[in-house]
Rosetta silent file (secondary structure, phi, psi, omega in degrees, C-alpha in Angstrom):
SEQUENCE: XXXXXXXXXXXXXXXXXXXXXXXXXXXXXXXXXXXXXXXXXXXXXXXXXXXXXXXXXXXXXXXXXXXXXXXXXXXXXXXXXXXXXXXXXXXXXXXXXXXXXXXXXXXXXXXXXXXXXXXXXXXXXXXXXXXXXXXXXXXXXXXXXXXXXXXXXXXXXXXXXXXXXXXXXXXXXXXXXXXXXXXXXXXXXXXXXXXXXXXXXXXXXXXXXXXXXXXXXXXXXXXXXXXXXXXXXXXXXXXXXXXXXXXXXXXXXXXXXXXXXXXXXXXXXXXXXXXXXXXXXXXXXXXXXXXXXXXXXXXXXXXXXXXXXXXXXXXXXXXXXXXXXX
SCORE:     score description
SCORE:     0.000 S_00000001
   1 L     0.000  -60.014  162.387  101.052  -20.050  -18.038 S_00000001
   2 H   -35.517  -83.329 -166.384   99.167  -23.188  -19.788 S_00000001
   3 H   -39.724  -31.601  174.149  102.117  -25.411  -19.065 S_00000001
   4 H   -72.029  -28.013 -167.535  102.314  -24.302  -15.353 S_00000001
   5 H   -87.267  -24.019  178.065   98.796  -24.887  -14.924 S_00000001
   6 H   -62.128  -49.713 -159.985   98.986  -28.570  -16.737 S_00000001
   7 H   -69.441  -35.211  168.396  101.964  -29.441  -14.481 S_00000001
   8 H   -53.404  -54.091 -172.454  100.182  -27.830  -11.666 S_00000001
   9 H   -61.202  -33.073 -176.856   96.863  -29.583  -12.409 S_00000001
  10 L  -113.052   50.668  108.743   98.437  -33.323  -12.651 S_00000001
  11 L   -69.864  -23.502 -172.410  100.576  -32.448   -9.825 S_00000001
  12 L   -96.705  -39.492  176.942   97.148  -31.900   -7.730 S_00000001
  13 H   -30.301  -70.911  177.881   95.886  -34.852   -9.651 S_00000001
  14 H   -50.467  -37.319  176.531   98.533  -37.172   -8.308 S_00000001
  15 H   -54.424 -102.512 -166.717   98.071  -35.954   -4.271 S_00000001
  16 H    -8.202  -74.169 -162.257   94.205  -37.150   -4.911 S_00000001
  17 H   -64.165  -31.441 -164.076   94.960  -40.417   -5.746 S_00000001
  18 H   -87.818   -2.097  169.349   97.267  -41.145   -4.083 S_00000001
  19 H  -105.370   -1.216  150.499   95.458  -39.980   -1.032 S_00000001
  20 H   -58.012  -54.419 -166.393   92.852  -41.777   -2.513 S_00000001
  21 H   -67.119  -44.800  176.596   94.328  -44.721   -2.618 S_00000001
  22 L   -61.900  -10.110  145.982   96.120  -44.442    0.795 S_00000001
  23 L  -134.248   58.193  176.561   92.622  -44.172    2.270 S_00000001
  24 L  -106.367  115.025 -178.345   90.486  -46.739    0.957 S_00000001
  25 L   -59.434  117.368  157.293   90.120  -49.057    4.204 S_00000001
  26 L   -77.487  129.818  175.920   91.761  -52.524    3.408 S_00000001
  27 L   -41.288  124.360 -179.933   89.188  -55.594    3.935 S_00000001
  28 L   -89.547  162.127 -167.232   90.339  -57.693    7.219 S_00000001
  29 L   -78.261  126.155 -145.816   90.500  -60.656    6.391 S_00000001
  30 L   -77.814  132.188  167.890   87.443  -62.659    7.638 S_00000001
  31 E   -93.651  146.235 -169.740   87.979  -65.530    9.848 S_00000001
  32 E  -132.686  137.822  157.594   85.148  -68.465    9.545 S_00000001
  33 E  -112.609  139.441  176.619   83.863  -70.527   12.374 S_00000001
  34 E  -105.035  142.169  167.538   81.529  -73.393   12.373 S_00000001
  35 E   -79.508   86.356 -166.899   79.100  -73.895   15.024 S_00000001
  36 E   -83.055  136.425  165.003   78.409  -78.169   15.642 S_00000001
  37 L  -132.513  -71.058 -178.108   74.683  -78.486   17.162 S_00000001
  38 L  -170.933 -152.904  167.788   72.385  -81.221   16.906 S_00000001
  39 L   -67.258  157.644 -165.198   69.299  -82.669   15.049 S_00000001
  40 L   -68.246  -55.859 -121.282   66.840  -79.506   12.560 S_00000001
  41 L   -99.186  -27.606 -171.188   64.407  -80.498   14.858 S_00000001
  42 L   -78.936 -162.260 -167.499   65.703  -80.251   18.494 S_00000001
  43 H   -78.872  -32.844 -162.054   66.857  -76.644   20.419 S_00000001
  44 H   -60.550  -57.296  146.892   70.682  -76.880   19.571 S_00000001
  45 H    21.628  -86.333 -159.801   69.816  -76.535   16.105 S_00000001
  46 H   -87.979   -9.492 -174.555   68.293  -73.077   16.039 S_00000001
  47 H   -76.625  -57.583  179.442   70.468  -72.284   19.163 S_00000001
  48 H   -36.137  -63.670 -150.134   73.850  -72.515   16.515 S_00000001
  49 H   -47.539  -44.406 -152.336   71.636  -70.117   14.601 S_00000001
  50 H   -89.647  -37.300  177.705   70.381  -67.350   17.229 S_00000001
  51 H   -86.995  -25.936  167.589   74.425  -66.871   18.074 S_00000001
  52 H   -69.395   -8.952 -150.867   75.444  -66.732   14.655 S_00000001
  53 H   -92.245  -42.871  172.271   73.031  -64.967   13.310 S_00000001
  54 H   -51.580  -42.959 -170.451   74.020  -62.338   16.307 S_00000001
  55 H   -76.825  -17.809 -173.580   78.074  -62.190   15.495 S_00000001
  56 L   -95.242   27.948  173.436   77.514  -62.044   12.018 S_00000001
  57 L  -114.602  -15.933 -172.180   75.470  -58.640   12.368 S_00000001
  58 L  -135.196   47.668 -171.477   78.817  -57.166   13.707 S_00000001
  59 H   -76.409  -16.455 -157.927   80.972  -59.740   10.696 S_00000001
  60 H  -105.144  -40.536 -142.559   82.592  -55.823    9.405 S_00000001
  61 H   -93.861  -21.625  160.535   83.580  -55.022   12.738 S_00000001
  62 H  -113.876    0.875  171.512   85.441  -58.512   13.588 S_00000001
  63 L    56.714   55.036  162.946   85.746  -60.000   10.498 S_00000001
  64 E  -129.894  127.562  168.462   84.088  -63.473   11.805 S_00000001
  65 E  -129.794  126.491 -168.176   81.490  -65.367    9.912 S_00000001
  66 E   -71.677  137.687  155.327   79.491  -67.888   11.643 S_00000001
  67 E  -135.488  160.186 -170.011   78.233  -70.877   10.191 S_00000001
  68 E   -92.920  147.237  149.594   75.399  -74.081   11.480 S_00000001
  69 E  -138.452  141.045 -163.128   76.241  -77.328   11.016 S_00000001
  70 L  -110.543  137.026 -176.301   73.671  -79.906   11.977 S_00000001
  71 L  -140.964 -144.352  172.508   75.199  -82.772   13.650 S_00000001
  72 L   -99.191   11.946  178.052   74.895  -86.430   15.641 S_00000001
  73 L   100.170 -176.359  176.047   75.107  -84.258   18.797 S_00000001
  74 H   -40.051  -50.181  158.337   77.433  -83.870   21.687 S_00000001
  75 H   -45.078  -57.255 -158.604   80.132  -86.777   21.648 S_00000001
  76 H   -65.602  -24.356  173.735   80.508  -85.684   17.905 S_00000001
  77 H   -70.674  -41.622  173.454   80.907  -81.907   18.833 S_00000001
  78 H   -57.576  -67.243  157.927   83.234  -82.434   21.314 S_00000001
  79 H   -74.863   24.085  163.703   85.333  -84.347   19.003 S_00000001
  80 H  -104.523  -48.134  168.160   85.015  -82.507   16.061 S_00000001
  81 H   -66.725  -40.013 -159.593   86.565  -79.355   18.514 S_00000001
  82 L  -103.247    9.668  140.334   88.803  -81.020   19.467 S_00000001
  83 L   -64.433  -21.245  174.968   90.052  -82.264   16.127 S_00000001
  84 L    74.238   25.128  168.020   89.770  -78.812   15.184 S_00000001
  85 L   -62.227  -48.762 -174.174   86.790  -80.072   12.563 S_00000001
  86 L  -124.675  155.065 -176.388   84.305  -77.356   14.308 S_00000001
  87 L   -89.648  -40.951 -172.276   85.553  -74.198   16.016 S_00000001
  88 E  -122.443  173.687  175.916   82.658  -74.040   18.916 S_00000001
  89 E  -167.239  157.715 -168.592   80.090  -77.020   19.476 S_00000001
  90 E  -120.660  100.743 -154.030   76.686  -77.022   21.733 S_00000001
  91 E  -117.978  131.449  167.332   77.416  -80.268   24.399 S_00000001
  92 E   -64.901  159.528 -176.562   74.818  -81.332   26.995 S_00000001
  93 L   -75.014  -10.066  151.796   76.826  -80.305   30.643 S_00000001
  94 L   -57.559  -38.099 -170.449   77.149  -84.115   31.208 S_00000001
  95 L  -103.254  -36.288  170.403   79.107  -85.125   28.077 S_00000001
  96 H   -59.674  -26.304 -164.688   81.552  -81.768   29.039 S_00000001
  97 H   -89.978  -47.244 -156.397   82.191  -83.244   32.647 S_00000001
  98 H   -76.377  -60.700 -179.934   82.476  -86.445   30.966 S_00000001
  99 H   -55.086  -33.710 -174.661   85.106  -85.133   27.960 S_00000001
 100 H   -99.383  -11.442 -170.134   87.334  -83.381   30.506 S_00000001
 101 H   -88.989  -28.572 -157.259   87.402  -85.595   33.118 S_00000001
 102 L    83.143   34.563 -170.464   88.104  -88.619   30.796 S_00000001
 103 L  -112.540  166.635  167.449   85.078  -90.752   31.474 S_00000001
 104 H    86.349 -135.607 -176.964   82.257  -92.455   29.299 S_00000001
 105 H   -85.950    3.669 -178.803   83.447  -92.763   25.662 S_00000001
 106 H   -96.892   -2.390  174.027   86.595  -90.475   26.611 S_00000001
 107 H   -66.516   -8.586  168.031   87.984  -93.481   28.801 S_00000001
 108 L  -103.658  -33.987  148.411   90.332  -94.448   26.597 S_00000001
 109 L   -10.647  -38.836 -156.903   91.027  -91.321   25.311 S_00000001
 110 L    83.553 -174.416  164.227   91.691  -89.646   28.398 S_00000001
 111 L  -109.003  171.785 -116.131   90.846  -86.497   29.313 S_00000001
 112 L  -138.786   71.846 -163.088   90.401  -84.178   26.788 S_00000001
 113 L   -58.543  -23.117  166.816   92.788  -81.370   28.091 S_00000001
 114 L  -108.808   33.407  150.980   92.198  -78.675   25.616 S_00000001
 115 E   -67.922  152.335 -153.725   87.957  -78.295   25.627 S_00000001
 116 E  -163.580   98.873 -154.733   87.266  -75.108   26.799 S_00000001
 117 E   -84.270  153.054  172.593   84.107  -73.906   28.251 S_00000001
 118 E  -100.967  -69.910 -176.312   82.185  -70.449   26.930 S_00000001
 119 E  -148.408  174.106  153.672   78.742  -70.062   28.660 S_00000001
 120 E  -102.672  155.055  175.439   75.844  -72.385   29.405 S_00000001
 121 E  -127.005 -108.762 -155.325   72.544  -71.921   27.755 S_00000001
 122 E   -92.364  164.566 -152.528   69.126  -73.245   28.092 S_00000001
 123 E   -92.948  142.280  150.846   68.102  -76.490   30.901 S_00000001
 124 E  -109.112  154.901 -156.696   67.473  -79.667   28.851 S_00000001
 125 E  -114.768  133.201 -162.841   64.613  -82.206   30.376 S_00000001
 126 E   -94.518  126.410 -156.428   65.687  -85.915   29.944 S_00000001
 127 E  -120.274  130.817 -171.965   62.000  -86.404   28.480 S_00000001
 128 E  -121.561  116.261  162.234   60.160  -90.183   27.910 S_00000001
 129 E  -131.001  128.756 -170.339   57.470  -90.088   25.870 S_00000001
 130 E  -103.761  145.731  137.642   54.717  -93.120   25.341 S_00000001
 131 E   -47.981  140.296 -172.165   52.048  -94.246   23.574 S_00000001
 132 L   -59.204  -50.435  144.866   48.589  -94.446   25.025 S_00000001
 133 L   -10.379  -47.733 -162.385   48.246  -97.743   23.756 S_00000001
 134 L  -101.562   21.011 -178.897   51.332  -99.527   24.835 S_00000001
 135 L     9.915   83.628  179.592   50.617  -99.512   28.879 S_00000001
 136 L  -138.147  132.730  179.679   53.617  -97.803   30.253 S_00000001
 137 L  -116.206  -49.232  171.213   52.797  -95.656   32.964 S_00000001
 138 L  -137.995 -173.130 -167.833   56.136  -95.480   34.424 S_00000001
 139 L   -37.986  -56.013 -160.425   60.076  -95.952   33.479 S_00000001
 140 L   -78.862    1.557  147.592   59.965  -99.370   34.622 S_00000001
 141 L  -112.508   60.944  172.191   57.432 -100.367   32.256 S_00000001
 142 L  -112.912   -2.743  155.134   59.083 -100.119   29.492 S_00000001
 143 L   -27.294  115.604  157.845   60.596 -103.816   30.261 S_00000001
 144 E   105.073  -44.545 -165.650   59.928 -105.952   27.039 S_00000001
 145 E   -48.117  169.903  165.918   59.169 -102.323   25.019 S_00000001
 146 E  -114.925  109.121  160.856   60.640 -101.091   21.742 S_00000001
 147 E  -106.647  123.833  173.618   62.541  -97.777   23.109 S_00000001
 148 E   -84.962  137.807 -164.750   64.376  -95.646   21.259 S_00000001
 149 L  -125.028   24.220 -170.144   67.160  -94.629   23.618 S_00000001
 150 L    82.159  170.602 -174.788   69.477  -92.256   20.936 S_00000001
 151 L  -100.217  152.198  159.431   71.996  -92.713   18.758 S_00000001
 152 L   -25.944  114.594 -170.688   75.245  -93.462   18.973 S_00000001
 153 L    80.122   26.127  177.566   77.362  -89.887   19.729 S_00000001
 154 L  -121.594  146.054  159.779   74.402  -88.098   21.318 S_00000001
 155 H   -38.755  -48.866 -148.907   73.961  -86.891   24.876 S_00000001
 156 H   -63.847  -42.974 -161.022   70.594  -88.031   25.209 S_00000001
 157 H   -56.374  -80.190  175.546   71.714  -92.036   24.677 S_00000001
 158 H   -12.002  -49.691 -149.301   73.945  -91.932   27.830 S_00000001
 159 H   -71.490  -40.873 -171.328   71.113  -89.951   29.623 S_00000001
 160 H   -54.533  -62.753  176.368   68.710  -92.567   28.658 S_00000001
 161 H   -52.123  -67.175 -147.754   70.956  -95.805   30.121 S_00000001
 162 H   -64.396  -15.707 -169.533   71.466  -93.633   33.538 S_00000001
 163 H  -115.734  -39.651  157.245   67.293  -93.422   33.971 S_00000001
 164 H   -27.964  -61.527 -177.828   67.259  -96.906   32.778 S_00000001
 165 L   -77.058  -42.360 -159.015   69.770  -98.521   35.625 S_00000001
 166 L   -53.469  -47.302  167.706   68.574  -95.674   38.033 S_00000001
 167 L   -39.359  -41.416  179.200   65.088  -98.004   37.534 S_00000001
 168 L    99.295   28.911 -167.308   66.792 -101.389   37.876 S_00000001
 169 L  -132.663  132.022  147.776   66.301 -101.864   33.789 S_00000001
 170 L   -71.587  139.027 -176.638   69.274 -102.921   31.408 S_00000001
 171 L   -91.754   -1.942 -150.647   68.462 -101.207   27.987 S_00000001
 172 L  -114.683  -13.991 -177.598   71.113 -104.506   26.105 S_00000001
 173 L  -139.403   25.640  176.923   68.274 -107.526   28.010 S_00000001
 174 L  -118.403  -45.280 -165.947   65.063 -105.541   29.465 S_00000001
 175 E  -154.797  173.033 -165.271   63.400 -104.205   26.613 S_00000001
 176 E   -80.910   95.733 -164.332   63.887 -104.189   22.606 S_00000001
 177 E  -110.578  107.055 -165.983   66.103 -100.745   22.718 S_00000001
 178 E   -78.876  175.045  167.831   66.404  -98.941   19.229 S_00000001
 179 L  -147.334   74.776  163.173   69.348  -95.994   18.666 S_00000001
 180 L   -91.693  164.252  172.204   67.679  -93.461   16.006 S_00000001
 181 L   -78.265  158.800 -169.694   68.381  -90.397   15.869 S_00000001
 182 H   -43.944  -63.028 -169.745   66.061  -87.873   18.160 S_00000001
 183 H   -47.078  -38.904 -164.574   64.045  -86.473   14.587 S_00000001
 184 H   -74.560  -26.996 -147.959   63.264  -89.845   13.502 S_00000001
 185 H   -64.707  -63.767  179.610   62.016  -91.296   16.641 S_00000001
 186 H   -53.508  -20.509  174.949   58.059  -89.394   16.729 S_00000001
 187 H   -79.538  -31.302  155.152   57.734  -90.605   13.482 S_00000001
 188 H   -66.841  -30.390 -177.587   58.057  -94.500   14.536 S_00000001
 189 H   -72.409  -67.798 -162.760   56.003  -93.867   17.490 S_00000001
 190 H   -47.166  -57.117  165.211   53.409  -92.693   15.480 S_00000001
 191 L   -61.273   -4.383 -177.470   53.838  -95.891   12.847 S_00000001
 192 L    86.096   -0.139 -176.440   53.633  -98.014   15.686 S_00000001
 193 L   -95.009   -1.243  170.720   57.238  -99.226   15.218 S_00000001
 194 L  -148.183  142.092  164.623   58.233  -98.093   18.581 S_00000001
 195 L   -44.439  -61.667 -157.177   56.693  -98.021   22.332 S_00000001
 196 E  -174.527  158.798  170.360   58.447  -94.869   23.612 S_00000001
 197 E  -141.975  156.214  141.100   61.518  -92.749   23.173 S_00000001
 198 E  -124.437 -167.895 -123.446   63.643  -90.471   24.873 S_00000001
 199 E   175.265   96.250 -173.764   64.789  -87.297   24.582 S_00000001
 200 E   -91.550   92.083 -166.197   66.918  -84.903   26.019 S_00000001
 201 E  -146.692  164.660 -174.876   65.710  -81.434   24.974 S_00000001
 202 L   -98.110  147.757 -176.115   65.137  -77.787   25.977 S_00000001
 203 L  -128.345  150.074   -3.839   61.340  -77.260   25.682 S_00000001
 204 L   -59.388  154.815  169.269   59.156  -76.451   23.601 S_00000001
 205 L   -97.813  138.796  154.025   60.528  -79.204   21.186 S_00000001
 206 L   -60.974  -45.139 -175.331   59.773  -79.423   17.346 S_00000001
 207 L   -66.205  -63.818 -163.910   60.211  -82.994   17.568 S_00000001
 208 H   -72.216  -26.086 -173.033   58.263  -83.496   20.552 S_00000001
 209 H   -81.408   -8.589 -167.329   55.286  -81.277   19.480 S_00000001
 210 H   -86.079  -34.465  154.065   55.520  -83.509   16.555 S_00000001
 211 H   -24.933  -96.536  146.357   54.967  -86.625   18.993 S_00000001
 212 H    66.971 -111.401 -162.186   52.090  -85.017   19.948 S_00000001
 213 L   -91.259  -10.285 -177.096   50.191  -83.754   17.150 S_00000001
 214 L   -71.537  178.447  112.373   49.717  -87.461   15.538 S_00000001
 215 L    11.269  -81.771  179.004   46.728  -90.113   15.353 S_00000001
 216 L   -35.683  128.132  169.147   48.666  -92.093   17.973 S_00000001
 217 L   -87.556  144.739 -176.645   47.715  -90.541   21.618 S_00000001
 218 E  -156.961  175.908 -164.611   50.881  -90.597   23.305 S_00000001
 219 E  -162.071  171.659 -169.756   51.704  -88.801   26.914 S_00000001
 220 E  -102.518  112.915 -172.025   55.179  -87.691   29.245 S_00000001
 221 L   -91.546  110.451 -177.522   55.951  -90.769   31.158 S_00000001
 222 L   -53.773  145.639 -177.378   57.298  -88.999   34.887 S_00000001
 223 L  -116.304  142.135  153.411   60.966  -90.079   35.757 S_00000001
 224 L  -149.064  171.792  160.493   61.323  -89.919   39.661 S_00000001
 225 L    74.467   42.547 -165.361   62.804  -91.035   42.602 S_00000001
 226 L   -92.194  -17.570 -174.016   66.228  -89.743   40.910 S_00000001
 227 H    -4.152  -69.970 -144.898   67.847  -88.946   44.849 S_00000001
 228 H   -68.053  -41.576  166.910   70.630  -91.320   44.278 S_00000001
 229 H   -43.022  -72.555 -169.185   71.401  -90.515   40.722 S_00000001
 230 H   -17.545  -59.293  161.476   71.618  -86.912   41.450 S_00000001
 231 H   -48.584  -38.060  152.931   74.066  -87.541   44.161 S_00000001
 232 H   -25.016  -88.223  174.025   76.073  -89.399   41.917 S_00000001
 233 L  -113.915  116.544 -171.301   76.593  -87.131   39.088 S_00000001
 234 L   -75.430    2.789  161.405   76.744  -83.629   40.081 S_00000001
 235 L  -110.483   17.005  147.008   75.453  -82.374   36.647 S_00000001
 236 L  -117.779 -159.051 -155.132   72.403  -83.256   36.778 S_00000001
 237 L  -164.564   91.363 -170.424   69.111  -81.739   38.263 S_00000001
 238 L   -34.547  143.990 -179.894   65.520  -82.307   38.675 S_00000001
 239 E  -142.214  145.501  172.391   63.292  -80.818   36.342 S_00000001
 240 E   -93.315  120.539  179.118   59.793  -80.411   34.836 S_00000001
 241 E   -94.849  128.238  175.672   58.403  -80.699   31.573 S_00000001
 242 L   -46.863   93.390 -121.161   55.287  -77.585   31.071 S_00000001
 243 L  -113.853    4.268 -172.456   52.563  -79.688   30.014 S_00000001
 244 L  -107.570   -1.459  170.448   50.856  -76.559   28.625 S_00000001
 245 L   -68.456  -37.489  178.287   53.571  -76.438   25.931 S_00000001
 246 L  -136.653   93.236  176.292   51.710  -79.572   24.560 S_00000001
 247 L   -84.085   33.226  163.787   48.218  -79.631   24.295 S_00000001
 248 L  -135.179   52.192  144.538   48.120  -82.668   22.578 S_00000001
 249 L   -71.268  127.459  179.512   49.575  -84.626   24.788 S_00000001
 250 L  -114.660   61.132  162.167   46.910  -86.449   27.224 S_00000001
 251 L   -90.732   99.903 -145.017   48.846  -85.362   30.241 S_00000001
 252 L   -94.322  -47.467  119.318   46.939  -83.585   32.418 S_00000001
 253 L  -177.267  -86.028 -161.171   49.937  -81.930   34.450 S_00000001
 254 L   -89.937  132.136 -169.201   53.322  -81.163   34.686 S_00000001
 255 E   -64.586  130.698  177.145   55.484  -84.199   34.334 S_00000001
 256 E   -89.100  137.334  179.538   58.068  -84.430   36.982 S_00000001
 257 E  -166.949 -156.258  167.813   62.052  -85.642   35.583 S_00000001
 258 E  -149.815 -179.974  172.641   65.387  -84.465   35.593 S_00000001
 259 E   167.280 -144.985 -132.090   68.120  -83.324   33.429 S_00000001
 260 E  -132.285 -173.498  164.696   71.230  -81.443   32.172 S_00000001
 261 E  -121.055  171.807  155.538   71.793  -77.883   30.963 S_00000001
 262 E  -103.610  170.151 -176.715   73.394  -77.350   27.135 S_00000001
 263 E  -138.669  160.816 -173.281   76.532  -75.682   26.995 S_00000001
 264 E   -99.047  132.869  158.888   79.010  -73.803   24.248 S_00000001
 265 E  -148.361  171.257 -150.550   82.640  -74.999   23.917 S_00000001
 266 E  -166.652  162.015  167.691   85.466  -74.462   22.012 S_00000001
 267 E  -106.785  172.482 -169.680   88.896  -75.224   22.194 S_00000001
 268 L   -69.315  -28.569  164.475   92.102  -73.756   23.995 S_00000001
 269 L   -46.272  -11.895 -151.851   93.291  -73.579   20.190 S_00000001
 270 L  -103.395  145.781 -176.029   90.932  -71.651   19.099 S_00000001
 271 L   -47.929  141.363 -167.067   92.088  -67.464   19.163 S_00000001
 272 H   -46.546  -66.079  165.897   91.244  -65.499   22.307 S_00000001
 273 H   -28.789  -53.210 -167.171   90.097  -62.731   19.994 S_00000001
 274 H   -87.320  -39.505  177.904   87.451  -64.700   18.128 S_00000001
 275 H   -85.069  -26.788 -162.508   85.628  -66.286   21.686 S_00000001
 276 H   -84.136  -24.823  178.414   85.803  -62.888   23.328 S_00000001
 277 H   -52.751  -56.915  165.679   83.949  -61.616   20.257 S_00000001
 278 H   -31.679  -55.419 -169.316   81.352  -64.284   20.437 S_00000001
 279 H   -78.950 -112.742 -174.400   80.846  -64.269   24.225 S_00000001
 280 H    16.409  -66.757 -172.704   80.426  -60.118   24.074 S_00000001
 281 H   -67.518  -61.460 -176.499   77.702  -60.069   21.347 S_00000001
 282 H   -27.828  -29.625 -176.364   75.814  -62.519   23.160 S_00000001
 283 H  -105.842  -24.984 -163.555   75.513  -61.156   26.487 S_00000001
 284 H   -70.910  -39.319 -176.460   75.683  -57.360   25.214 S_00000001
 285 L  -125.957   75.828 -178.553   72.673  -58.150   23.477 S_00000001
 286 L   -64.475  -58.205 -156.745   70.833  -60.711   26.175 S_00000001
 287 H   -74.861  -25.273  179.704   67.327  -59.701   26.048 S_00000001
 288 H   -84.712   29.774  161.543   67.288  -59.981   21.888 S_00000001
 289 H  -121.231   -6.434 -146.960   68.874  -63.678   22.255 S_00000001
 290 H  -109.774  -33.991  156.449   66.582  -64.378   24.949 S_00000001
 291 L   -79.581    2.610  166.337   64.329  -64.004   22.207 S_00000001
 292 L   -55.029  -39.141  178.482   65.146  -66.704   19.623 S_00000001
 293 L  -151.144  126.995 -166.842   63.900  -69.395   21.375 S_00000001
 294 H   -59.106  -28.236  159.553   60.731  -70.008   24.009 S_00000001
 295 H   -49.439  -58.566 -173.208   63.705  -72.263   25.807 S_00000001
 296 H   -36.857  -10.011 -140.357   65.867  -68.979   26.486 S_00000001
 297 H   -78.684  -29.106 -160.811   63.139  -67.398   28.708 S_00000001
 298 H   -93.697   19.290 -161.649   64.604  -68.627   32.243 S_00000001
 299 L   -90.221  156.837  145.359   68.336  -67.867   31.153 S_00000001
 300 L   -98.052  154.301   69.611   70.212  -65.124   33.321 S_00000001
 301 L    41.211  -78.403 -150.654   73.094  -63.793   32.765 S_00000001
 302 H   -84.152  -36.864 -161.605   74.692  -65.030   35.777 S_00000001
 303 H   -70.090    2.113  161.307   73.147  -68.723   35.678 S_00000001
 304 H   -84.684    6.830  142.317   74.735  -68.986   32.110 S_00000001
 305 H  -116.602   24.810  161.279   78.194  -69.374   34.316 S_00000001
 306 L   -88.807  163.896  169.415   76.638  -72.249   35.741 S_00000001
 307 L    55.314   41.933  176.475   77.335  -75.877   35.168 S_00000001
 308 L  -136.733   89.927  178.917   80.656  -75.567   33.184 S_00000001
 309 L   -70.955  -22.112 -178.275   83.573  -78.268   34.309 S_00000001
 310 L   -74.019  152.349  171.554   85.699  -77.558   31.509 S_00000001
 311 L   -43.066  147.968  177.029   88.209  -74.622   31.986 S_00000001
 312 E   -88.194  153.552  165.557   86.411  -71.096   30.934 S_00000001
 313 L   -58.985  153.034 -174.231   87.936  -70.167   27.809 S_00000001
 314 H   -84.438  -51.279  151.946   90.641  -66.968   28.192 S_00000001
 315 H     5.436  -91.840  151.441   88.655  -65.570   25.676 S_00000001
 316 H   -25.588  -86.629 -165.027   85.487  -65.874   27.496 S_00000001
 317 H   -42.086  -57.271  177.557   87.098  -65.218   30.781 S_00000001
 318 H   -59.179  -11.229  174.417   88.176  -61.321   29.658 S_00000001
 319 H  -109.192    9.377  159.143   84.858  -60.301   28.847 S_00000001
 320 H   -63.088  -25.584 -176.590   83.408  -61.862   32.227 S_00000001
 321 H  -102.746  -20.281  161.042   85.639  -59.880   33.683 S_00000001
 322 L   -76.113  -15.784 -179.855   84.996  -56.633   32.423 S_00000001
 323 L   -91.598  -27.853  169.512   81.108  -57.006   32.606 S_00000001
 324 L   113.936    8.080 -146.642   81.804  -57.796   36.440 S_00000001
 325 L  -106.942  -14.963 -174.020   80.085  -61.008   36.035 S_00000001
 326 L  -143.788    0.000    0.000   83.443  -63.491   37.270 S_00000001
């Protein structure tokens, strides 16, 4: 009777574990993406953030964990996806037109057949801001200035030259034209080591509030009289900067200019599975992304399939099509 009950007892023993063991959920194995965005201080920045921070609240249920990387900006995101350096990257809608078409720095390159568009996000305003001091009232007096006009591998630079020429001003013999990065740039104006900069950004700005807030009085220099550009290149768009975003600014109000949208991209390499995740938390939970950043407020749903030249991602494209939205 003992011995039956032993042999019984580690007979029931063994079922347990082994139905223990046979249901203990194996980990999947977590795929990591990096996000390329911009300068700490501009929108892209915290923009990487507000979608990772969303997929990586549902990291058990897709096994993807997002990560920020701060970077020189669009050219370098686009070619860091498509080196397969970064998995997604956050590209003004200008430098995407530009990458797939093969134009700009992609002319010798070509065009740049596997970028892949996700969504658009918030409008950036190509923004010139002067010193009080330094009697520039409008583009074209910045002739003879020290402008910072971006750095090398940023949207913004490009953006800068095109409001330059639109003007009748060369940036390499009209004025003294620096190429800092965005962050550094309020901090020369303020030392007095530069006239004006621009500045291609979704507003409010960190950078720009930073402008601002110095010693130096400085103001939004108006860009206009953009007609012919516009016609030209179909991504961009007149725009406004809120002048009530920066009350230290001696603007009185809203600056008239034009400018781009940013946009998400990825490559055709990168798995379906992993962008459909991405695009899904994002729109499934629109009004709490909408809340990340004081840029988001004018996004839609639908106008976040605007402004995308590049191919939609297949990814992408299947959950567009189940939300009804393409």
């Amino acid at each position: 009777m003992k011995k039956s009950f032993i042999i019984g007892f580690a007979l029931l023993l063994g079922i347990v574990l082994c139905m223990g063991f046979s249901s203990t959920p194996v980990q999947a194995k977590t795929t990591f993406v990096t996000i390329g965005t911009g300068g700490i201080t501009g929108v892209y920045y915290p923009t990487g953030g507000a979608i990772a921070k969303i997929v990586n609240k549902k990291r058990k249920l897709y096994g993807i964990r997002a990560t920020v990387e701060s970077t020189g900006g669009s050219v370098f995101n686009v070619n860091a996806v498509m080196t397969g350096d970064l998995d997604f990257g956050v590209v003004q809608s200008d430098r995407q037109y530009q990458a797939i078409n093969g134009l700009a720095e992609w002319k010798d390159k070509g065009p740049q057949k596997d970028l892949r568009a996700v969504f658009t996000i918030h409008p950036e305003s190509i923004t010139l801001v002067a010193a009080d001091d330094a009697g520039i009232n409008s583009i074209k007096d910045l002739k003879g200035k020290r402008v910072n006009i971006g750095n090398p591998g940023s949207g913004q630079r490009q953006n800068s030259i095109d409001a330059l020429a639109n003007a009748g001003l060369d940036y390499k013999s009209d004025l003294q034209a620096e190429g800092v990065k965005a962050a550094e740039a309020p901090g020369l104006l303020q030392d007095g080591r530069i006239d004006a900069f621009f500045y291609t950004v979704g507003h409010p700005s960190g950078a720009i509030k930073e402008a601002t807030a110095g010693k130096r009085k400085v103001h939004f220099v108006p860009i206009t009289g953009v007609d012919k550009l516009l016609s030209k290149y179909p991504y961009y768009a007149k725009a406004k900067i809120p002048i009530k975003l920066y009350p230290g600014a001696t603007n009185k109000e809203d600056v008239k200019t034009f400018g781009v949208k940013a946009t998400f991209v990825t490559s055709a390499k990168v798995p379906d599975a992993v962008v459909y995740a991405i695009t899904k938390e994002v729109f499934d939970n629109f009004d709490s992304f909408k809340k990340l950043h004081p840029a988001y407020q004018v996004l839609t749903k639908q106008n976040m399939l605007e402004g995308m030249s590049a191919p939609i991602h297949p990814g992408a494209m299947k959950y567009y099509k189940e939300a009804g939205l393409k």
